[in-house]
MILUM-167686 format. One record per residue: z, x, y of N, C-alpha, C in turn. Coordinates in steps of 0.05 Angstrom, whole numbers, padded with zeros to 5 digits, always signed. Atoms other than C-alpha are relative to their C-alpha. Example, Ala and Ser with C-alpha at 12.3 -4.5 7.8 and 13.67 -1.06 7.14 Angstrom:
2
+00000+00018-00024+00156+00246-00090+00000+00018+00024
-00001-00016-00024+00143+00273-00021+00014-00015+00022
This chain:
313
-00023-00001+00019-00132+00627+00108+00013-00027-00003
-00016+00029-00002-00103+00560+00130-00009-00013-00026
+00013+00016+00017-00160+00529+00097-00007+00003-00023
+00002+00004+00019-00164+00552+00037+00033-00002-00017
-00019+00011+00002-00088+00543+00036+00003-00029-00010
-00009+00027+00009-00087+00475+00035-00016-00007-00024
+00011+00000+00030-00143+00472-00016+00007+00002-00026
-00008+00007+00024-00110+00491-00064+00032-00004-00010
-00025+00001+00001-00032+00478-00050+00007-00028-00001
-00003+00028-00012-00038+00401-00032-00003-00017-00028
-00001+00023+00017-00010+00361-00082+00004-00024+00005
-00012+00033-00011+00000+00283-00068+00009-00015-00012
-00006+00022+00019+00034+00238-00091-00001-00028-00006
+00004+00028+00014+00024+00169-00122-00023-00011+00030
+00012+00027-00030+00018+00128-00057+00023+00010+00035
-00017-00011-00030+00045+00151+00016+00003-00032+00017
-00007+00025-00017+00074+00087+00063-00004-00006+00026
-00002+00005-00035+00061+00090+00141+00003-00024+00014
-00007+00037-00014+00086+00029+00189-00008+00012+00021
+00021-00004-00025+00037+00036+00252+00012-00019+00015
-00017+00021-00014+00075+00008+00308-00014-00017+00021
+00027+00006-00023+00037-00033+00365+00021+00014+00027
-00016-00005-00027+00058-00018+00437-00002-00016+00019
+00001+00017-00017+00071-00053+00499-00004+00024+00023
-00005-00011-00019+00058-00025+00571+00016-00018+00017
-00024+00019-00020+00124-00049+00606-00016-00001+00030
+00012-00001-00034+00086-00021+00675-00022+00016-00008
+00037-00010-00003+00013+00011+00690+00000+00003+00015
+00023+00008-00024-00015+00030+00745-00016+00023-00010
+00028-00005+00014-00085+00058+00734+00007+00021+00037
+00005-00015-00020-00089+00122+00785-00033+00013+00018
+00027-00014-00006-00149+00162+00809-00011+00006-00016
+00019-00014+00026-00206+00181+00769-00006+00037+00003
+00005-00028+00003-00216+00250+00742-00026+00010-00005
+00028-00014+00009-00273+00300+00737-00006-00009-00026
+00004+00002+00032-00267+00285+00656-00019-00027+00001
+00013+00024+00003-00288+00212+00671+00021-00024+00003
-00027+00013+00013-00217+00185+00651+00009+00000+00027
-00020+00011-00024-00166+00151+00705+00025+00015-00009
-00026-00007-00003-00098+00184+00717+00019-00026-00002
-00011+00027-00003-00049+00130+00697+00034+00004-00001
-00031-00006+00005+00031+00130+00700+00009-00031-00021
-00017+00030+00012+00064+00078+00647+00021+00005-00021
-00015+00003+00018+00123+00055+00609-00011-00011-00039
+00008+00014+00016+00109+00049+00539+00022+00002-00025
-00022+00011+00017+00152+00014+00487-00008-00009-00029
+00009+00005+00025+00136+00019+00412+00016-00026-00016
-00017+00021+00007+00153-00045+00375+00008+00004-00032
-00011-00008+00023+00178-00057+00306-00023-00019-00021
+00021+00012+00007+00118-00107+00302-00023+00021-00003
+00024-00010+00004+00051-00071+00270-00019+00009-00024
+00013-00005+00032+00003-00048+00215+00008+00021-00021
-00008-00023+00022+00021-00011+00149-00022+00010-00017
+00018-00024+00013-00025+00047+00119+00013+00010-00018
-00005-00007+00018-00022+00052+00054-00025+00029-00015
+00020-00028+00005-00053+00132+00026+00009+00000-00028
-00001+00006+00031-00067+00131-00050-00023+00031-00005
+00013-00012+00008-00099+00194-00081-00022-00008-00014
+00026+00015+00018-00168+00192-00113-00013+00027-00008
+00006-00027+00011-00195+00245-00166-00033+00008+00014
+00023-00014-00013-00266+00253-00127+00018+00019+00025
-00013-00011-00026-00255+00303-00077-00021-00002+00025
+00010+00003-00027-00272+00295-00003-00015-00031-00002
+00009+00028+00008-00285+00216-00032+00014-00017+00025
-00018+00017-00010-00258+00170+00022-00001-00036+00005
-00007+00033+00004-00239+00089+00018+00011-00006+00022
-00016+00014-00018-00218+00053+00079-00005-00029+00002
+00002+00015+00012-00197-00005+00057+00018-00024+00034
-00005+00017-00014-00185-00059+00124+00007-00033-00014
+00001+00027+00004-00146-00120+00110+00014-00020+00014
-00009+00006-00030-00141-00159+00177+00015-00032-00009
-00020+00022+00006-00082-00221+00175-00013-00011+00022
+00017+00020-00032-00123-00251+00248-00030+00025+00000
+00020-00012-00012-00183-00243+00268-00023+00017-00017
+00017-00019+00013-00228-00204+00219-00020+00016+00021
+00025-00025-00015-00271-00149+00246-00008+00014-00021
+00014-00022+00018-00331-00114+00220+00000+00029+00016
+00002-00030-00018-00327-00045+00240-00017+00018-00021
+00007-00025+00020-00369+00007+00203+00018+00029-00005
-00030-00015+00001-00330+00062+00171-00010+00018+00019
-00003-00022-00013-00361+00118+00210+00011-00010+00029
-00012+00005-00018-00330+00078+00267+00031-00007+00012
-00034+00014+00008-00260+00061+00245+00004+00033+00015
-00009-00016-00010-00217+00106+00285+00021+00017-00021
-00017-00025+00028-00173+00128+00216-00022+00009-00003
+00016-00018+00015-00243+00149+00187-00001+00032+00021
-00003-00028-00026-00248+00203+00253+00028+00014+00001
-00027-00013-00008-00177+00220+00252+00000+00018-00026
+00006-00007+00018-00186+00236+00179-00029+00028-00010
+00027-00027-00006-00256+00275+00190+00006+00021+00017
-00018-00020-00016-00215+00312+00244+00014+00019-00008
-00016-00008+00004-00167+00334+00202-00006+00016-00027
+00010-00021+00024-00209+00355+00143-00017+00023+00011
+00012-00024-00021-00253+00400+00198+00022+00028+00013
-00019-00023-00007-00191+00429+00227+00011+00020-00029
-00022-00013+00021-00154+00450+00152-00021+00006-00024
+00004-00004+00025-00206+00444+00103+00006-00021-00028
-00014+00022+00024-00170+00381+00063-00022-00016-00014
+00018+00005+00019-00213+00359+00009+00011-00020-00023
-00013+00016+00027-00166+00317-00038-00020-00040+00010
+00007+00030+00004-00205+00244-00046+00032-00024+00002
-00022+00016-00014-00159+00185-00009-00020-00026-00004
-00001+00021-00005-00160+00114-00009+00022-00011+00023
-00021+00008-00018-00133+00085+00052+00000-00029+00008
-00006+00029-00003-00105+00007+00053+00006-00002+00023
-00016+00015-00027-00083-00020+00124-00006-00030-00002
+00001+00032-00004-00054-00090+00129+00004+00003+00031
+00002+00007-00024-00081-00108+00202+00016-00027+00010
-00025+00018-00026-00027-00142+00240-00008-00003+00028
+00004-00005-00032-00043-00118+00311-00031-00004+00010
+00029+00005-00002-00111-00157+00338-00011+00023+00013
+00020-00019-00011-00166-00109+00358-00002-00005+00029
-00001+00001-00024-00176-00102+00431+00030-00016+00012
-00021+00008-00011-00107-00122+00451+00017+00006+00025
-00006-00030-00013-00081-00073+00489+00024+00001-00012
-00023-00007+00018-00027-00060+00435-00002+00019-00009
+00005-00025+00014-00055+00005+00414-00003+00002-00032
+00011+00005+00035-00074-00017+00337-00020+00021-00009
+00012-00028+00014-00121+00038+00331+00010+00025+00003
-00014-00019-00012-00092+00087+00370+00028+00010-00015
-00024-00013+00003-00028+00084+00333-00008-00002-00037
+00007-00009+00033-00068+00076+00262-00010+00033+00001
+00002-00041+00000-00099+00150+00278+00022+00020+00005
-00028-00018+00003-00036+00177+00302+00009+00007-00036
-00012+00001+00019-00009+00150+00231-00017+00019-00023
+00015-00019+00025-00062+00185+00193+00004+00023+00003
-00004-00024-00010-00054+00249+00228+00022+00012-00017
-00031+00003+00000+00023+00237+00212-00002+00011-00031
+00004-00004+00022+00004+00230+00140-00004+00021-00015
+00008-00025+00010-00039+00281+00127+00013+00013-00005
-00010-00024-00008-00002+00333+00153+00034+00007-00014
-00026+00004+00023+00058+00310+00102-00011+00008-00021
+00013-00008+00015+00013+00310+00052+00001+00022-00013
+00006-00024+00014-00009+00377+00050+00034+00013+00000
-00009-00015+00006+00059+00400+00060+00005+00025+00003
-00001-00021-00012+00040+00458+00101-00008-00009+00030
+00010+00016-00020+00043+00418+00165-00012+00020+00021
+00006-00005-00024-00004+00442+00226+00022-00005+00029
-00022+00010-00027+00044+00452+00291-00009-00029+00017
+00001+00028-00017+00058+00400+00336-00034+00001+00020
+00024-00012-00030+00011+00430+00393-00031-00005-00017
+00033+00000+00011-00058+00430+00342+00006-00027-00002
-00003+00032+00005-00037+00359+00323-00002-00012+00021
+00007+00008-00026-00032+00335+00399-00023+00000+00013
+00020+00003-00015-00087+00363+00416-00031-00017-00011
+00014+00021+00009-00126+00331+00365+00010-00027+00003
-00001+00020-00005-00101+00265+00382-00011-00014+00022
+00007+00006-00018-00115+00270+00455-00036-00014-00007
+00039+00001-00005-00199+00281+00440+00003-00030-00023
+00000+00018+00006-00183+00221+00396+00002-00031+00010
+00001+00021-00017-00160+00173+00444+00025+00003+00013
-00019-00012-00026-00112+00170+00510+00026-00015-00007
-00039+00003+00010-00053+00128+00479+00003+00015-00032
+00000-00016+00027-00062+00173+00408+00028+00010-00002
-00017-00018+00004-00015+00219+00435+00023-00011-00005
-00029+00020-00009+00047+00166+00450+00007-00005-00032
-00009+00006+00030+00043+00144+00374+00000+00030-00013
-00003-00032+00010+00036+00228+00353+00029+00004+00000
-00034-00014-00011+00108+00243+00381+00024-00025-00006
-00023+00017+00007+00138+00186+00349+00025-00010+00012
-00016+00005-00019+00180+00159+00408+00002-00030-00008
-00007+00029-00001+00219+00090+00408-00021-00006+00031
+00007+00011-00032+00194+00093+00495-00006+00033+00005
-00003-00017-00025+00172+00140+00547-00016-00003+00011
+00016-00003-00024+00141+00159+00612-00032+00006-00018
+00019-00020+00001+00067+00173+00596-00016+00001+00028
+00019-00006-00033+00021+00203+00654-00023+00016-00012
+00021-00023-00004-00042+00245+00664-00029-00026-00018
+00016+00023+00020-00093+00207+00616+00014-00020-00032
-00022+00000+00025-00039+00192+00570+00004+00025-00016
-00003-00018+00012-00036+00254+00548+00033+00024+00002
-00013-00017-00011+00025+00286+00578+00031-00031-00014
-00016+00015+00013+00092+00250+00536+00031+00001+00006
-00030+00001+00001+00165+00242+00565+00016-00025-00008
-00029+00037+00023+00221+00203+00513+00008-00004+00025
-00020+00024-00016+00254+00158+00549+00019-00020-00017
-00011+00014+00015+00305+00116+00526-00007-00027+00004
+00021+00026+00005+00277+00045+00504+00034-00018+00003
-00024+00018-00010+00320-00013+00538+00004-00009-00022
-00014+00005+00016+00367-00050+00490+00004-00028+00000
-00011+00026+00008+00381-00121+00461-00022-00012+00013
+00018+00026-00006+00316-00148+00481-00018-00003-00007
+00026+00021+00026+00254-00194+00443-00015-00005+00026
+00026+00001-00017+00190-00196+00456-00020-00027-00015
+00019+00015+00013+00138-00249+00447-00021+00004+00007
+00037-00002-00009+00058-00230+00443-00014-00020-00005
+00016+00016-00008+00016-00274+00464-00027+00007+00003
+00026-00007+00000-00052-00264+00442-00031-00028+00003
+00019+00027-00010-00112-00312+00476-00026+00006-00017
+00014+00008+00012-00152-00306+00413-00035+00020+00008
+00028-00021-00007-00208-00252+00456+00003+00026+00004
-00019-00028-00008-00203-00176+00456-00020+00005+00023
+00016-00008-00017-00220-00137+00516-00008+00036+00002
+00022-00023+00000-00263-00080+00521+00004+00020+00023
-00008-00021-00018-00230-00017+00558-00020+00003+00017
+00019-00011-00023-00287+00010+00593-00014-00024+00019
+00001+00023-00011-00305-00057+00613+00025-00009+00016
-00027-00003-00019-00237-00069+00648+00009+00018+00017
-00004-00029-00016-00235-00003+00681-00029-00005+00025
+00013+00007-00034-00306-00028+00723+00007-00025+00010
-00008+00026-00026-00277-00095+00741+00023+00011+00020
-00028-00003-00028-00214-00062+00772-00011+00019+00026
+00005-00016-00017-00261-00008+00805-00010-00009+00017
+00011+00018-00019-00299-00070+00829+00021-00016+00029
-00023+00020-00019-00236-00110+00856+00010+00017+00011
-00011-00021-00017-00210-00041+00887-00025+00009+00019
+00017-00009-00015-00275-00033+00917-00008-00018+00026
+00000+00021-00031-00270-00100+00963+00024-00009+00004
-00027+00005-00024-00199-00096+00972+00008+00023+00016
+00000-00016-00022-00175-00065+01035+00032+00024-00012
-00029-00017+00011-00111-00028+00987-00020+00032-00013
+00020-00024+00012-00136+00050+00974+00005+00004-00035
-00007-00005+00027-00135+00071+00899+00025+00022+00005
-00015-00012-00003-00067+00104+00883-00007+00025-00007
+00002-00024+00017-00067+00184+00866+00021+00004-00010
-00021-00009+00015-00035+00212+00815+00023+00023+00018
-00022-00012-00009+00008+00253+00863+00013-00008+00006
-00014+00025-00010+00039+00192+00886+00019-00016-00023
-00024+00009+00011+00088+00192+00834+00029-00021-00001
-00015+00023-00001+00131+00126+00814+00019+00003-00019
-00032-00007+00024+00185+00160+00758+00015-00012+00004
-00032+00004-00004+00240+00161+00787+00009-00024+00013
+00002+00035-00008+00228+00086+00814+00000-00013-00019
+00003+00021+00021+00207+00056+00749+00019+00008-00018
-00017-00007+00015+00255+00096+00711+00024-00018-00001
-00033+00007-00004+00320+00078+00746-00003-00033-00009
+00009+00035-00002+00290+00003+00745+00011-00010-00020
-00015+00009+00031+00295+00003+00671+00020+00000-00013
-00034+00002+00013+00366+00005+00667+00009-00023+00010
-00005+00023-00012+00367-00062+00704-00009-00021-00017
+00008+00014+00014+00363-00122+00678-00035-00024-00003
+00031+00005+00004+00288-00148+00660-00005-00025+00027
+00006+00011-00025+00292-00204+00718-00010+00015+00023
+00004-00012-00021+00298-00152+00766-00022+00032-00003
+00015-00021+00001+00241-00106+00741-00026+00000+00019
+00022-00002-00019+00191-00083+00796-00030+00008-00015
+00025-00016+00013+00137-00068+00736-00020-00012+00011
+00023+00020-00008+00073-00091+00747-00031+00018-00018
+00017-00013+00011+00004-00072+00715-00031-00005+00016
+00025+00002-00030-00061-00063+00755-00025-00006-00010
+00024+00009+00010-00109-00085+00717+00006-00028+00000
-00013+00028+00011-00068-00159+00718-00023-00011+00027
+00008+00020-00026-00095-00180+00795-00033+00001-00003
+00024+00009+00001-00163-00158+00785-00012-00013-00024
+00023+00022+00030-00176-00206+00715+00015-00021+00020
-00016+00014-00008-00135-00257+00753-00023-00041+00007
+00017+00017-00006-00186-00301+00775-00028+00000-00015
+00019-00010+00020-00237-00272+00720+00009-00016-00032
-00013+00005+00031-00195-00291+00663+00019-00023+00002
-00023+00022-00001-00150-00357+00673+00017-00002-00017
-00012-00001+00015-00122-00353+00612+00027+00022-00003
-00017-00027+00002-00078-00292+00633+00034-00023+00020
-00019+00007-00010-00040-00327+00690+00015-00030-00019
-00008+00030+00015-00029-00397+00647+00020+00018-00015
-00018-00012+00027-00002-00353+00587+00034+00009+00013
-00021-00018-00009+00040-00305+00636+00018-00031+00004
-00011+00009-00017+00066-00371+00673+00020-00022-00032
-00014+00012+00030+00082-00417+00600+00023+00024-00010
-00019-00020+00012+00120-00351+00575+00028-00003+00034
-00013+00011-00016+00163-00359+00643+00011-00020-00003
-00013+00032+00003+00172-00430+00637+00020+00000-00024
-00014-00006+00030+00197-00408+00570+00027+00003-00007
-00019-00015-00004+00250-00373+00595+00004+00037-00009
+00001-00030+00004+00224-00300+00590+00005+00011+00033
-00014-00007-00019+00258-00260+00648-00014+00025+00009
+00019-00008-00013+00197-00219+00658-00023-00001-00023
+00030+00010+00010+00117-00233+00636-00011+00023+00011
+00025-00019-00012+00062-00182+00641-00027-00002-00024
+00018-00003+00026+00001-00162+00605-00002+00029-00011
-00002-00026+00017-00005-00102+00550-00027+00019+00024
+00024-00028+00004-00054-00042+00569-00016-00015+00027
+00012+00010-00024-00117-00066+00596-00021-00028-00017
+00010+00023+00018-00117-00135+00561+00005+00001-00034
+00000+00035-00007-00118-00187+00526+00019-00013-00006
-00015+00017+00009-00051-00197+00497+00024+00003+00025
-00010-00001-00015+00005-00217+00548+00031+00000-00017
-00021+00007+00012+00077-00217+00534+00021-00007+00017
-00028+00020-00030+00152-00250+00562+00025+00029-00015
-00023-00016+00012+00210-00201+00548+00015-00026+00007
-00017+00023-00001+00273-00246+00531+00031+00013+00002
-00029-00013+00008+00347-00231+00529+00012-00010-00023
-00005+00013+00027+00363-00286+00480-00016+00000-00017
+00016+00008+00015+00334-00289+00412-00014-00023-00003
+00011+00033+00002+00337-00358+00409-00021-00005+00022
+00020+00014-00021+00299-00373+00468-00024+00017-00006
+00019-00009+00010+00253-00321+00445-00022-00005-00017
+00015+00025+00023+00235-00358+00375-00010-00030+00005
+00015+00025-00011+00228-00419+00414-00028-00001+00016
+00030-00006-00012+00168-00393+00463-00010+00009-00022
+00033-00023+00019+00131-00352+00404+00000-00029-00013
+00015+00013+00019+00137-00424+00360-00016-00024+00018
+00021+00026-00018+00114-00466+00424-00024+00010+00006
+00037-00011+00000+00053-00413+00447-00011+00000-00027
+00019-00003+00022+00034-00411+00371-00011-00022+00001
+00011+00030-00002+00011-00481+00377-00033+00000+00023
+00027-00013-00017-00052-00455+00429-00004+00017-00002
-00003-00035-00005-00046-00377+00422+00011+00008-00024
-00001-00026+00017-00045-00316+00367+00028+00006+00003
-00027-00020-00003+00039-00301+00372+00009+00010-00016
-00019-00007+00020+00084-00254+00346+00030+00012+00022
-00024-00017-00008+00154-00235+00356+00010+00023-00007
-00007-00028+00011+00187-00169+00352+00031+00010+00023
-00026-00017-00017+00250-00123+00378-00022+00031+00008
+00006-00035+00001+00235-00049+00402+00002+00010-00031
-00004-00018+00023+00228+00001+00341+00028+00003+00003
-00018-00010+00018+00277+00024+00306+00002+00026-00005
+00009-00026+00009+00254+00086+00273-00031+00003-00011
+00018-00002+00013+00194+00113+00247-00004+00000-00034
-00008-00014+00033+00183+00106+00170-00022+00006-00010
+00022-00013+00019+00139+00142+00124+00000+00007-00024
-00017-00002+00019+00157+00131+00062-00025+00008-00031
+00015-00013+00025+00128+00163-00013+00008-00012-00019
-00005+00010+00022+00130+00134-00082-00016+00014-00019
């Protein structure tokens, strides 16, 4: 019934607007591995106001689709059956039945492999879309769970949060309130890195250090929580994928240590690679590191989000 619901109720209009946000992981740690395959991970994540915009244009073929990539750094070829909108999109015409012919524009802002979540939070956005679209939105819960089998930060951009806790594979989402009055500068070293590839060097560097792998029952909430009401000098974050590239990757500690020198009042790196960032308190000193690393390094500046927009014409 759904599906032939939307079939024939789903009118669209002109052009739909989505602003795809990137993300930062303030903290990480990478937990035990699960039967699924996937690591248990606990982290802060902080949507920025920096990221790509998805533009959805109707098109009179039906079940016709256009995805139209147009990358500002970095160009990438990706094939469409590999673009993570085309799957979010094939997802969503399997679950409902949606058949209306789309053209979909994205201006790529957020480099590929970053650990900014640039795909992750373009599929969220399509999901988001759709499901305006038709106008007979699918609940939250079918939408979630199609994001998870899509990918493990999907969900974080799904639930439209400025911040929160995520845990389990990323799948499991508590808001949080996203700290205040402070700039960020990304610092991108020009290489992306390759998740599953970063997941066996840390298994490697946990495998000849004498520290056990943490379990996820070994919960750090209510530690990293309270933290974040302190001011960014005094943050105990840390990300666990940072020590084992450390000596793999040189380019991580130089970046982290120039953003310091900078006067950023704490340095880490996103996800699991390759872009690092300085949180700042002042603007100014902020604009001054992103226009001195742009001179060697990929930067951008940004605040926390704002709001989500999704706007129609």
């Amino acid at each position: 019934m759904l599906m032939q619901n939307l079939r024939q109720s789903a009118k669209i209009p002109p052009v739909l607007t989505v602003h795809a946000p990137a993300k930062l992981n303030l903290h990480l740690a990478v937990k035990n591995r699960r039967e699924d395959g996937f690591h248990n991970i606990e982290s802060i994540f902080l949507a920025l106001a920096f990221g790509d915009t998805l533009y959805f244009e109707p098109l009179a073929a039906e079940n016709h689709l256009e995805i139209c990539m147009e990358w500002e750094n970095a160009p990438m070829e990706l094939p469409v059956d590999k673009n993570i909108i085309f799957r979010a999109v094939s997802l969503f015409k399997e679950k409902t039945g949606f058949n209306q012919g789309l053209r979909i524009r994205v201006k790529k802002r957020i480099p590929a492999g970053g650990g900014l979540g640039g795909g992750s939070s373009n599929a969220a956005s399509a999901l988001l879309a759709l499901n305006k679209l038709v106008k007979k939105p699918l609940p939250h819960n079918v939408l979630a769970q199609m994001a998870v089998s899509l990918g493990s930060d999907v969900p974080f951009f799904l639930h439209e949060n400025k911040a929160a806790w995520v845990s389990g594979r990323g799948e499991f989402i508590k808001p949080i309130e996203a700290p205040k009055g402070l700039f960020f500068v990304l610092v991108n070293p020009g290489f992306s890195s390759e998740t599953a590839a970063a997941f066996r060097i840390l298994s490697e560097f946990r495998a000849q250090a004498t520290e056990k792998c943490p379990n996820a029952n070994e919960s750090e909430e209510k530690l990293m929580l309270n933290a974040l009401q302190n001011a960014p000098k005094n943050w105990p974050f840390r990300n666990d994928f940072l020590p084992a590239f450390l000596h793999r990757i040189p380019e991580y500690p130089d970046i982290i240590g120039r953003l310091k020198g900078s006067g950023a009042e704490f340095a880490g790196l996103s996800g699991a690679g390759s872009t690092c960032f300085g949180v700042f308190t002042e603007r100014k000193k902020a604009v001054q590191a992103c226009e001195a690393l742009s001179k060697t390094n990929l930067t951008f500046f940004s605040c926390a989000k704002s709001k989500t927009s999704i706007t129609m014409k």
